[in-house]
N, C-alpha and C positions, 0 to 999 in steps of 0.2 A: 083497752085503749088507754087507760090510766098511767099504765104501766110502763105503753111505749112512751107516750108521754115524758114519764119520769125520767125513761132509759134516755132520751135523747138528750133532754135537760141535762142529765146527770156526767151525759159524755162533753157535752159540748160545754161545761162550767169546765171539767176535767182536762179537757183539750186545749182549751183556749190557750193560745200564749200571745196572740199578736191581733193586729187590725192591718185594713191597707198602710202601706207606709205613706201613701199622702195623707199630709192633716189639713182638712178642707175647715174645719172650725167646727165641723158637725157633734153630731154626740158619737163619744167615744164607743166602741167595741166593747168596753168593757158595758159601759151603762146601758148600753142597749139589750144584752145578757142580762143584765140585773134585773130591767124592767121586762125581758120577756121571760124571763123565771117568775117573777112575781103576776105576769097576766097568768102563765099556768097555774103558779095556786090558786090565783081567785078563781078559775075557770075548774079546778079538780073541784075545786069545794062548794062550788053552786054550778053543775054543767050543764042545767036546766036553763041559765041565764044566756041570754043573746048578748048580753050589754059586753058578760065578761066575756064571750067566744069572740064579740069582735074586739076587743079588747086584744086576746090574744092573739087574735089572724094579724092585727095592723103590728103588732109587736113579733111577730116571727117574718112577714114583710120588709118592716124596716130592720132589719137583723139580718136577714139578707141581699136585701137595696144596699148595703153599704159594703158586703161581701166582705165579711168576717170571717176570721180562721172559723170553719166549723158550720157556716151557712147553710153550704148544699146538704146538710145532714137533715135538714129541716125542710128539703121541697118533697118530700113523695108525703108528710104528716102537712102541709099548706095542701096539698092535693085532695085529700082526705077531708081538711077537715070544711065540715058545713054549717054553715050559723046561720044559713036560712030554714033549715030543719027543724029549731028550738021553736 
């Protein structure tokens, strides 16, 4: 699971090149990537923690709420994942 993990992270920082062309004011594309690369590592590194699983459910969420180059790569791992499990 780590791994797909990584692999999607890893395609989707790789992929990225744009956001919607509307700018609503919201947060960028790009920082929405930043902060849901960074909920993954907290969540690889303690995946015992609920705090950081939903941490990272509402940041792959909003990452794809704003439909971002690379979004739908992240709905069958939203599907997947359960933070009421921990």
């Amino acid at each position: 699971m780590k791994q797909l993990i990584l692999s999607i992270a890893a395609v989707a920082v790789f992929s990225f090149t744009s956001c919607s062309s509307d700018d609503d004011g919201g947060t960028s594309c790009e920082q929405l990537l930043i902060n849901l690369n960074a909920a993954a590592e907290a969540w690889i590194q303690n995946p015992e923690s609920q705090s950081h699983c939903n941490d990272y459910r509402a940041s792959i969420e909003a990452f794809m709420g704003r439909e971002c180059t690379g979004s739908d790569a992240y709905a069958s791992l939203l599907a997947e994942l359960s933070c009421s499990d921990l």
